[in-house]
N, CA, C and O of each residue as an XYZ file, in Angstrom:
660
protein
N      -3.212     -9.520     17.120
C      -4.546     -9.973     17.401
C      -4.498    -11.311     18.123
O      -5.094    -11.674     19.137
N      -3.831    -11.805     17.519
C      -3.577    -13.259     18.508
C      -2.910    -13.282     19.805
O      -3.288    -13.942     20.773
N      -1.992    -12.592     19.764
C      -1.533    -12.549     21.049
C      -2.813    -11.679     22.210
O      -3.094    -12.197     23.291
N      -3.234    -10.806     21.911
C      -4.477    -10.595     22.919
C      -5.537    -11.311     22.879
O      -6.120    -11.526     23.942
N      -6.064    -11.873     21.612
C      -6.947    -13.313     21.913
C      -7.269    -14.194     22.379
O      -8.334    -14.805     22.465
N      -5.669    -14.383     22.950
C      -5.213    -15.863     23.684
C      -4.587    -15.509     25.156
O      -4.203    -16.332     25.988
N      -4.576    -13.600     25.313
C      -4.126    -13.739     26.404
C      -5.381    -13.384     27.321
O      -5.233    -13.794     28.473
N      -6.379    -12.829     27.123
C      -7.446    -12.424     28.257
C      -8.253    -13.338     28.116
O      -8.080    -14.102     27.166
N      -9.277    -13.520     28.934
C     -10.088    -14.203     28.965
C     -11.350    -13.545     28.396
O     -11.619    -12.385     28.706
N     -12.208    -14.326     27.491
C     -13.281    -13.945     26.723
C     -14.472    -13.896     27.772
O     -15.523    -14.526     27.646
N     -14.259    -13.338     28.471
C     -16.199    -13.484     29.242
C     -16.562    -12.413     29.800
O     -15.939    -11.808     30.672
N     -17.650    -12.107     29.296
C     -18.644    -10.333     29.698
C     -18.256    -10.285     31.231
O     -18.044    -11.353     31.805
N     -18.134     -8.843     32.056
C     -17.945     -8.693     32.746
C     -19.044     -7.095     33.068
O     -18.700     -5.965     33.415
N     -20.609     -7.754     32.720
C     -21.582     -6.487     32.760
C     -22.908     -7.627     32.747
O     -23.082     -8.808     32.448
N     -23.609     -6.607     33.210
C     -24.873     -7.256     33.564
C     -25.798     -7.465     32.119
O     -26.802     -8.155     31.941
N     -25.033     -6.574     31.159
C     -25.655     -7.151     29.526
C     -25.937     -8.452     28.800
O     -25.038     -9.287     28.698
N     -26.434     -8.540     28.590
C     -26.073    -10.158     27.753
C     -25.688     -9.697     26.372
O     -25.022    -10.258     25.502
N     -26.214     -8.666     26.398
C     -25.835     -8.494     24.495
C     -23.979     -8.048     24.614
O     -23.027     -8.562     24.028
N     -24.011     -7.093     25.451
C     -22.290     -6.806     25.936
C     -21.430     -7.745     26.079
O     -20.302     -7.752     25.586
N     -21.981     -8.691     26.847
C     -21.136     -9.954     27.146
C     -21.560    -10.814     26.185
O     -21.541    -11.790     26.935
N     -21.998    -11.358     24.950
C     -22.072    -11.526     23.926
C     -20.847    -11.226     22.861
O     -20.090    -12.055     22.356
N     -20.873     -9.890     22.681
C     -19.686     -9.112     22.274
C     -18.639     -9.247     22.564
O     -17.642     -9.179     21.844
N     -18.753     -9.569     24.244
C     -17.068     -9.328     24.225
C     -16.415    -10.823     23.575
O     -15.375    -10.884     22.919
N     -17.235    -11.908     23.907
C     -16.793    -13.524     23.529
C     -17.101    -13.181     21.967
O     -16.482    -14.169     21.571
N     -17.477    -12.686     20.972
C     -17.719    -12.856     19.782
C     -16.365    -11.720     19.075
O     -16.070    -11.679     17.881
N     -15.624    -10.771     20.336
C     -14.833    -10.200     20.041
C     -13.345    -10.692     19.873
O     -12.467    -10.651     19.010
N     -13.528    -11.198     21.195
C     -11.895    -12.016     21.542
C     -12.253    -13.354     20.446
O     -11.364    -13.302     19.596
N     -12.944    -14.217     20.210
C     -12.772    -15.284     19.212
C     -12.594    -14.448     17.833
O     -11.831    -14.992     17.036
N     -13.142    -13.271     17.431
C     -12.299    -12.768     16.176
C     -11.153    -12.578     16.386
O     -10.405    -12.675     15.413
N     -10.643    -12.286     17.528
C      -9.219    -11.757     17.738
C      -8.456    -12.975     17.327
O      -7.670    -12.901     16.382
N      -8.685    -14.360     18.139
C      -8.335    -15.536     17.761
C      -8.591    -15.933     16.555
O      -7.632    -15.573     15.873
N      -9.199    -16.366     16.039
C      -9.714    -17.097     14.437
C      -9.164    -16.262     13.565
O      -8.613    -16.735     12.572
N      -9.221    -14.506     13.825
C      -9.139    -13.683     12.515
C      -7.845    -13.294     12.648
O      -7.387    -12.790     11.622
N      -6.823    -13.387     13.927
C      -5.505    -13.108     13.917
C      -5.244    -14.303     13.154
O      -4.448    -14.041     12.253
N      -5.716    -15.905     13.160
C      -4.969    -17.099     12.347
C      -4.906    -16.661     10.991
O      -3.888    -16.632     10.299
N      -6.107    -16.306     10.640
C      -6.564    -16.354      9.127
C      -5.962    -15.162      8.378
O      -5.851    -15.010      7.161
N      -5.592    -14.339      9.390
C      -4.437    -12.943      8.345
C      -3.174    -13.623      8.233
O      -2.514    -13.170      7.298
N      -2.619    -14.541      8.855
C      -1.370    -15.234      9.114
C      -1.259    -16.106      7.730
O      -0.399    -16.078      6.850
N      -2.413    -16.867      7.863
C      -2.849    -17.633      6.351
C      -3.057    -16.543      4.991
O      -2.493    -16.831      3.935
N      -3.762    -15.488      5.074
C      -4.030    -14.644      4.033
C      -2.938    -13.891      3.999
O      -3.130    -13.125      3.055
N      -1.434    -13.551      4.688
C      -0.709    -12.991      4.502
C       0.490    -14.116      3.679
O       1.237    -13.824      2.745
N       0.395    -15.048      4.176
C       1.102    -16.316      3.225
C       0.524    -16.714      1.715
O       1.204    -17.074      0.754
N      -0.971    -16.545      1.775
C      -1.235    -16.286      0.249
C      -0.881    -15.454     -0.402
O      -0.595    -15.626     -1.587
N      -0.805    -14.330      0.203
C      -0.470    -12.884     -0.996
C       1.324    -13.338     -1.089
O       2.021    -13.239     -2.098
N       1.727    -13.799      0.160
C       3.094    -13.999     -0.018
C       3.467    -14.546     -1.494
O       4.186    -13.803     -2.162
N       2.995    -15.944     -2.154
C       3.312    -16.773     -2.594
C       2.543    -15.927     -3.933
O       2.471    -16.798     -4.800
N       1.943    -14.654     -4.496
C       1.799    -14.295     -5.252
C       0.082    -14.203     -5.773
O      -0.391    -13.429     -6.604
N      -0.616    -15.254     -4.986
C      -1.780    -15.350     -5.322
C      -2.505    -14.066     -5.386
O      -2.058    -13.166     -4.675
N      -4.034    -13.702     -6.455
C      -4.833    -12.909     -6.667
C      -5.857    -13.168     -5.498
O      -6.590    -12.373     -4.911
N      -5.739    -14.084     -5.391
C      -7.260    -14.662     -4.418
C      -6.721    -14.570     -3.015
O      -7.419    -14.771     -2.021
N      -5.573    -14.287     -2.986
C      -4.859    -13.828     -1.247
C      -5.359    -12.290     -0.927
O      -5.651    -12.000      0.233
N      -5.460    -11.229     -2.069
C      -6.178     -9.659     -2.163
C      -7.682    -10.247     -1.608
O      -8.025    -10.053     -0.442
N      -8.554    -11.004     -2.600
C      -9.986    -11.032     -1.873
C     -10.075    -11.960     -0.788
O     -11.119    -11.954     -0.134
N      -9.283    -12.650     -0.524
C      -9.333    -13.552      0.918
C      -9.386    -12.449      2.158
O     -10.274    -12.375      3.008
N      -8.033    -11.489      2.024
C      -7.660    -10.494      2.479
C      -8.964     -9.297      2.896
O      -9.149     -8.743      3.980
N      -9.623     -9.180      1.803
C     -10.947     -7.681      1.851
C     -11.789     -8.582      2.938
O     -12.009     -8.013      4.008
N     -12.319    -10.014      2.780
C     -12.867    -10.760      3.427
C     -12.467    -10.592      4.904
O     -12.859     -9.613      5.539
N     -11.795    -11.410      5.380
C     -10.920    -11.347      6.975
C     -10.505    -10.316      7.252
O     -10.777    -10.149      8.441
N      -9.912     -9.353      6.815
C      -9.844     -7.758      7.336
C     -11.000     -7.108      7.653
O     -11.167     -6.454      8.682
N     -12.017     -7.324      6.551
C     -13.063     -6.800      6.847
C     -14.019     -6.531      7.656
O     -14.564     -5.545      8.152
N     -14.148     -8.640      7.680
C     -15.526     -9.048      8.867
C     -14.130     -8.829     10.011
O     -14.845     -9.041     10.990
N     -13.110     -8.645     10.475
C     -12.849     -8.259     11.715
C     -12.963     -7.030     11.754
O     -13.443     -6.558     12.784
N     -12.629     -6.261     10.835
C     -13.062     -4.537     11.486
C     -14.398     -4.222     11.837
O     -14.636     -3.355     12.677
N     -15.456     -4.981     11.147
C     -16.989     -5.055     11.364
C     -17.189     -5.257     12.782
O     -17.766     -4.525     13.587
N     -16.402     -6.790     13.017
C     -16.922     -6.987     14.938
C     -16.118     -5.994     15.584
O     -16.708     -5.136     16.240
N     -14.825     -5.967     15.507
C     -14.356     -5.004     16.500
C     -15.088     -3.846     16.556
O     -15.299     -3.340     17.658
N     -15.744     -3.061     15.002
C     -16.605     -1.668     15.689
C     -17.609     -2.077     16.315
O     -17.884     -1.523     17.379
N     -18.267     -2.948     15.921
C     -19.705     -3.418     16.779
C     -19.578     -3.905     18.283
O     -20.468     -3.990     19.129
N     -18.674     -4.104     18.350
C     -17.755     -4.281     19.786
C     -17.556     -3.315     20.548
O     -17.754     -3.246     21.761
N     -17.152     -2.538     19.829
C     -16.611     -1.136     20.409
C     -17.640     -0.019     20.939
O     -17.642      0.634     21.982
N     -18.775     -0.046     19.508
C     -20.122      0.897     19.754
C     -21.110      0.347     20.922
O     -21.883      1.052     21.571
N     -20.888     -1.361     21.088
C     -21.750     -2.033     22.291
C     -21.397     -1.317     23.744
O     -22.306     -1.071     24.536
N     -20.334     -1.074     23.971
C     -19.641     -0.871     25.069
C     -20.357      1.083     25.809
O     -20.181      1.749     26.830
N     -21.104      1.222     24.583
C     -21.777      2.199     24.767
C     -23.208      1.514     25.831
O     -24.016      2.340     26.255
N     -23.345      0.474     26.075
C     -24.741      0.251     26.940
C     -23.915     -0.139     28.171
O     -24.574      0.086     29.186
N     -22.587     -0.695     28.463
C     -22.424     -0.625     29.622
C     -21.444      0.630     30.182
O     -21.358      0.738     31.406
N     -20.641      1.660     29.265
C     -19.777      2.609     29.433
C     -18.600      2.363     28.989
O     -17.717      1.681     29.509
N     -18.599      3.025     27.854
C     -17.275      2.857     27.456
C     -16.003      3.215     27.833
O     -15.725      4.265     28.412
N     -15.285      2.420     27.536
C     -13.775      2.121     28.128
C     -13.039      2.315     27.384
O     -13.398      2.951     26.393
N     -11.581      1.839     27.501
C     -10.206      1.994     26.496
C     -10.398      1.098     25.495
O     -10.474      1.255     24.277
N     -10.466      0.139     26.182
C     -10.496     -0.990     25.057
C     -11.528     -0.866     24.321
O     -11.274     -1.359     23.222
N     -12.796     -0.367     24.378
C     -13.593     -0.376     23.607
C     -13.294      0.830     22.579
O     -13.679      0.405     21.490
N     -12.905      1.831     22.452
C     -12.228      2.964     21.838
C     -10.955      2.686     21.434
O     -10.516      3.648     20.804
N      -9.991      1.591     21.539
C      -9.057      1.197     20.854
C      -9.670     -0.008     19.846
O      -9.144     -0.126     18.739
N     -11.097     -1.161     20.329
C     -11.579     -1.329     19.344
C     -11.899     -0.823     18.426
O     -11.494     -1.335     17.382
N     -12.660      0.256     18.331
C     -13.382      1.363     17.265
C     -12.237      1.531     16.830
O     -12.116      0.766     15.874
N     -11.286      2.121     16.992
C     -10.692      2.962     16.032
C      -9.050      1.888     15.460
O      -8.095      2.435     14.909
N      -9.103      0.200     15.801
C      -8.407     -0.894     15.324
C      -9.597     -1.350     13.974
O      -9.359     -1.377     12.767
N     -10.739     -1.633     14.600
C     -11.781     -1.802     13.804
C     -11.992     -0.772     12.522
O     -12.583     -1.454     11.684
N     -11.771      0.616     11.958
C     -12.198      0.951     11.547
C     -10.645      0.997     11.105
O     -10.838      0.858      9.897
N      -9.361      1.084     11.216
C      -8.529      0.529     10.801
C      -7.838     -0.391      9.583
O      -6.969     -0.257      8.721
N      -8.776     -1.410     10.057
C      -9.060     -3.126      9.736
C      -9.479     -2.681      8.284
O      -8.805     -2.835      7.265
N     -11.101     -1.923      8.419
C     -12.014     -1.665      7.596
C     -11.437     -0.683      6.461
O     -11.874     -0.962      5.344
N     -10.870      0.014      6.488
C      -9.737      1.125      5.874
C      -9.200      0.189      4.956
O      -9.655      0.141      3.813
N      -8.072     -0.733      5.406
C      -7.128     -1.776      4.709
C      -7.874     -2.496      4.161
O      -7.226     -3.130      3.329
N      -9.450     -2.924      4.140
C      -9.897     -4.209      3.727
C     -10.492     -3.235      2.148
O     -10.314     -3.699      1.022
N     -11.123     -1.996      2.376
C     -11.041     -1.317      1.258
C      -9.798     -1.106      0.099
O     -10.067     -1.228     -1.096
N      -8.779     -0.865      0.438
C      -7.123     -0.935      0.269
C      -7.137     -2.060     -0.439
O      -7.168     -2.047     -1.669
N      -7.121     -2.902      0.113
C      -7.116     -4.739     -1.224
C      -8.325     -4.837     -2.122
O      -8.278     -5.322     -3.253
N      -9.822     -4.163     -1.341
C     -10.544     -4.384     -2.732
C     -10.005     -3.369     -3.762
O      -9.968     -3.703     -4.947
N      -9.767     -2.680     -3.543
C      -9.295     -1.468     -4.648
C      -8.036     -1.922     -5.948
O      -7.834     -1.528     -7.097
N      -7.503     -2.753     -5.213
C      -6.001     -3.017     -5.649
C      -6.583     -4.616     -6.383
O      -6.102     -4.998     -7.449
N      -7.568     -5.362     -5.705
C      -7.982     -6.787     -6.445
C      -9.255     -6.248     -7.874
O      -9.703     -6.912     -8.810
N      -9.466     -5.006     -7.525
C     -10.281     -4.323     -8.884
C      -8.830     -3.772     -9.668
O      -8.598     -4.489    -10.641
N      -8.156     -3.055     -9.546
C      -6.802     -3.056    -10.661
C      -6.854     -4.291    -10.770
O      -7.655     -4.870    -11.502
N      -6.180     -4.731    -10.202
C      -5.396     -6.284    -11.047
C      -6.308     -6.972    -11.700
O      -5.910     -7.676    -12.628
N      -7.666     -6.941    -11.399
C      -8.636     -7.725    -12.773
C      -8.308     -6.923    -13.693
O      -7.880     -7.585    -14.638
N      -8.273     -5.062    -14.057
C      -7.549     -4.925    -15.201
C      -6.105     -5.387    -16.295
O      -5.918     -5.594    -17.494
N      -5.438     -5.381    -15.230
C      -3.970     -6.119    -15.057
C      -3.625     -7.639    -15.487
O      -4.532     -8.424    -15.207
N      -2.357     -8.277    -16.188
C      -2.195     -9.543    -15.853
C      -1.748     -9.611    -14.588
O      -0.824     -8.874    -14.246
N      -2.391    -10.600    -13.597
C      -2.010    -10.564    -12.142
C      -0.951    -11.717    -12.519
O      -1.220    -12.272    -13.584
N       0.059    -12.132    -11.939
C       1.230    -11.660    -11.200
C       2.083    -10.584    -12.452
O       2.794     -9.629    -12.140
N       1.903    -10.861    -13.334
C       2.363    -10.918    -14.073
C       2.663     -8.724    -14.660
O       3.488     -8.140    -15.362
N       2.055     -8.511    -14.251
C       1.941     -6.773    -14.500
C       2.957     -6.528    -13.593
O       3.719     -5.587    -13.813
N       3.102     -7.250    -12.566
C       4.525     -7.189    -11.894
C       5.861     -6.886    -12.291
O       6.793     -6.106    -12.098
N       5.429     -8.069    -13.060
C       6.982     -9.016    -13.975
C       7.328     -7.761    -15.127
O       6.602     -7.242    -15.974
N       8.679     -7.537    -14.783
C       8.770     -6.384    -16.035
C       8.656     -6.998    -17.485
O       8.664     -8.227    -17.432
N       8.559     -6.530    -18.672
C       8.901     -7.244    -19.772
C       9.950     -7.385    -19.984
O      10.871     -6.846    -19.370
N      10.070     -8.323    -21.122
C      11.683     -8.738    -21.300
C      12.017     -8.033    -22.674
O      12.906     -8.574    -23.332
N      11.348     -6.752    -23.268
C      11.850     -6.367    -24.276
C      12.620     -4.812    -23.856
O      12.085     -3.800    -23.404
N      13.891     -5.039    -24.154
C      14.776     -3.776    -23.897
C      14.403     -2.504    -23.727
O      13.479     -2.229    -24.492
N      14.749     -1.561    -23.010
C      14.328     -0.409    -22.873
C      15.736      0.490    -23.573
O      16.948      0.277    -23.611
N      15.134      1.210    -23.905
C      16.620      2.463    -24.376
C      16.783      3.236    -23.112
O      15.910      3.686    -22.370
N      18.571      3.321    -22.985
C      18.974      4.202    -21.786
C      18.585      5.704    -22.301
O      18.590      6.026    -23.489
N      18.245      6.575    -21.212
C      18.000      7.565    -21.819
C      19.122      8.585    -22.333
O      20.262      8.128    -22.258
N      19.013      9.802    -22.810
C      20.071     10.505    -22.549
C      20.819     11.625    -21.811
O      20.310     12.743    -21.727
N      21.804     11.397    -21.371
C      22.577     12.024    -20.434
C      22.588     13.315    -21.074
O      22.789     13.415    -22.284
N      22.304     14.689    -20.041
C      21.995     15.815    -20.813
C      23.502     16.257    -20.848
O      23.834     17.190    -21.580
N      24.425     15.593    -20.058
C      25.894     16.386    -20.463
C      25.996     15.571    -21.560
O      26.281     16.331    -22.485
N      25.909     14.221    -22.059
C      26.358     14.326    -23.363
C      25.815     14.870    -24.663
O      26.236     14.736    -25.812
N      24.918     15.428    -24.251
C      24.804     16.956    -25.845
C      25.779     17.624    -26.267
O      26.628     18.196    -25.582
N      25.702     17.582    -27.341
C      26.952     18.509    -27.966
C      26.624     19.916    -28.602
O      26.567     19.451    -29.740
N      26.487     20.621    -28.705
C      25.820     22.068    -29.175
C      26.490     22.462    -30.421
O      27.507     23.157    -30.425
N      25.825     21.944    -31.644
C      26.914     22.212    -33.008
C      28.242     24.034    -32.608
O      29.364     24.359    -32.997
N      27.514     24.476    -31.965
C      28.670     26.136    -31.878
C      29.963     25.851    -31.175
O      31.014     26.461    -31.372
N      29.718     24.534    -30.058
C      30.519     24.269    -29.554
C      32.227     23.713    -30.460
O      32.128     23.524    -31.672
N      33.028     23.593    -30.085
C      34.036     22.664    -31.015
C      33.973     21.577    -30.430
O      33.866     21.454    -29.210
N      34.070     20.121    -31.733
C      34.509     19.239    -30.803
C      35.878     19.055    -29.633
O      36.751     19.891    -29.400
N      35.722     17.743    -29.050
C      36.472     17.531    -27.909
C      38.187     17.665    -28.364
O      39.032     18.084    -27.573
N      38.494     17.238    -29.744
C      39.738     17.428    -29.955
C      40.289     18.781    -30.554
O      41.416     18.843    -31.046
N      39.433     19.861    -30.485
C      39.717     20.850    -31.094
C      40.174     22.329    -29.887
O      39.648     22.296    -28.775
N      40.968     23.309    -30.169
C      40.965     24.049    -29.090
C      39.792     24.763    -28.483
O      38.797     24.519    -29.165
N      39.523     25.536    -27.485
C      38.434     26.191    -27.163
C      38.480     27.296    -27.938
O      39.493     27.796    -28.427
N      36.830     27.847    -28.092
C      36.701     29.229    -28.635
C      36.951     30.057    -28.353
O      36.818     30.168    -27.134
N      37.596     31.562    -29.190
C      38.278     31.941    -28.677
C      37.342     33.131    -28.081
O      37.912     34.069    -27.524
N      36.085     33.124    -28.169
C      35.931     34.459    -27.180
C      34.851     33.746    -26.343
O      33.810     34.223    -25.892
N      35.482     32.118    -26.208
C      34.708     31.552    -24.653
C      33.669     30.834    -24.922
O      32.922     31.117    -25.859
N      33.459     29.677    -24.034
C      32.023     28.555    -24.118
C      30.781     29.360    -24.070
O      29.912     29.112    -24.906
N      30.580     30.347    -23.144
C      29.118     31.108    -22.951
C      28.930     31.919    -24.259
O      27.849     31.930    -24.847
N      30.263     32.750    -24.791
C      29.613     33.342    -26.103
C      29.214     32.673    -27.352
O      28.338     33.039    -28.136
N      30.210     31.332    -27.450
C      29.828     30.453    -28.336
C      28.752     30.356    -28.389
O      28.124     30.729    -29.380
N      28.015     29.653    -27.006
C      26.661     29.276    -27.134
C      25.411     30.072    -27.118
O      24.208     29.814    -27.144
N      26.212     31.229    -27.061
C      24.915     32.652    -26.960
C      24.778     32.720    -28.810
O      23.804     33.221    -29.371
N      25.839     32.171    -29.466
C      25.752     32.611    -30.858
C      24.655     31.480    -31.262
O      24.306     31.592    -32.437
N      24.101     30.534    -30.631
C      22.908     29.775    -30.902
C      21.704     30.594    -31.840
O      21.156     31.611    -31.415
N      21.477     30.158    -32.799
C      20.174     30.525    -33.442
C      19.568     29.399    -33.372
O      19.244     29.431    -34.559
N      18.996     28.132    -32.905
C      18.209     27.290    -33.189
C      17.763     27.220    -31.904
O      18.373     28.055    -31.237
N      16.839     26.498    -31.135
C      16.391     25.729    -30.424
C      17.410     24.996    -29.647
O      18.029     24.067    -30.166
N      17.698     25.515    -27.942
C      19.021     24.819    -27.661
C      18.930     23.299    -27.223
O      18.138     22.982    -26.335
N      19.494     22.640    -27.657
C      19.819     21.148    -27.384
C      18.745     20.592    -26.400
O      18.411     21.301    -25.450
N      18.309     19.628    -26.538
C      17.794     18.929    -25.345
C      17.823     17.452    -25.880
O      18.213     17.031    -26.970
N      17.203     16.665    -24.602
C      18.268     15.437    -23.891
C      16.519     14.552    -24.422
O      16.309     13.499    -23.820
N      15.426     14.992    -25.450
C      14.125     13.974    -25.824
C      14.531     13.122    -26.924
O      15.453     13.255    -27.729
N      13.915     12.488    -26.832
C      14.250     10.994    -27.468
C      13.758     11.563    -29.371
O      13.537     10.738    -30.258
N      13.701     12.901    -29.552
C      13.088     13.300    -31.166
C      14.461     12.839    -32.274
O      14.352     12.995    -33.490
C-alpha cells in the first residue's frame, strides 16, 4: 500500500469532482493506512490484545475507502484499478472481520497468555506397540508354539488398546 501511495500521483483525472475526490481520499489511505498496518503489525508483534482491535480498525476503514473508491469509478468508467480496488478493498474488509472474530475469542481467553502452554506435565501417551496381550508370552520366553496370530485369536476379552482406562 505504501509503495503505490507514494508512487502515483493522487489527483482526479475526470471531469467528476466526487471521482476526483476519491481518487485523493484513496491514495492518502494507501499512504496513512499502509503506515498504520506497519504500526498495527508491530503491536500484534510484541503480543498486544489491542494490536487485534487496532488491526479490525485500519484494515477496515481501508477496505471501506478502497470499495467506495472502486464503486465511484462507476460515474466515470471503470477501470483496472478500480476493480483491483474493489476486490483489495473487500479483501481488507474480509481480514478486518478475521481479527474481530479472533479479539472476541481472546476476551474469552487469557490473552497472551492462552498462548503460553501450562507448566503442569502432560502424560506421554501410549505407544500402541507397547501393549502386551496377556496370550502373548513375555519377551524372555520362547514363541508359541502354534504361532503369534493363533495365540491372539485365542483372545476372549476385549483386545488391548493404547486409552488412558
Amino acid at each position: 500500500m505504501l509503495f503505490f501511495g507514494w508512487m502515483y500521483a493522487a489527483e482526479g483525472i475526470s471531469a467528476s469532482p466526487f471521482f476526483n475526490a476519491m481518487v485523493a481520499i484513496f491514495y492518502w489511505t494507501l499512504r496513512v493506512g499502509g503506515a498504520l498496518m506497519w504500526v498495527v503489525a508491530g503491536i500484534c508483534y510484541l503480543g498486544s490484545r489491542a494490536g487485534l482491535l487496532a488491526d479490525v480498525i485500519v484494515t477496515g476503514t481501508s477496505g471501506v475507502i478502497m470499495v467506495v473508491y472502486g464503486l465511484s469509478g462507476i460515474t466515470v468508467g471503470l477501470g483496472i484499478n478500480q476493480i483491483l480496488a474493489i476486490v483489495f478493498g473487500a479483501t481488507l474488509i474480509h481480514a478486518a472481520r478475521g481479527s474481530f472474530a479472533v479479539y472476541r475469542i481472546s476476551e474469552k481467553s487469557q490473552w497472551p497468555s492462552a498462548a503460553v502452554p501450562s507448566s503442569a506435565p502432560v502424560a506421554a501417551p501410549i505407544h500402541p506397540a507397547s501393549i502386551h496381550p496377556p496370550t502373548l508370552p513375555n519377551e524372555d520366553e520362547p514363541p508359541p508354539p502354534e504361532g503369534f496370530l493363533a495365540a491372539l485369536a485365542r483372545e476372549d476379552d476385549e483386545p488391548p488398546s493404547a486409552s488412558y482406562e
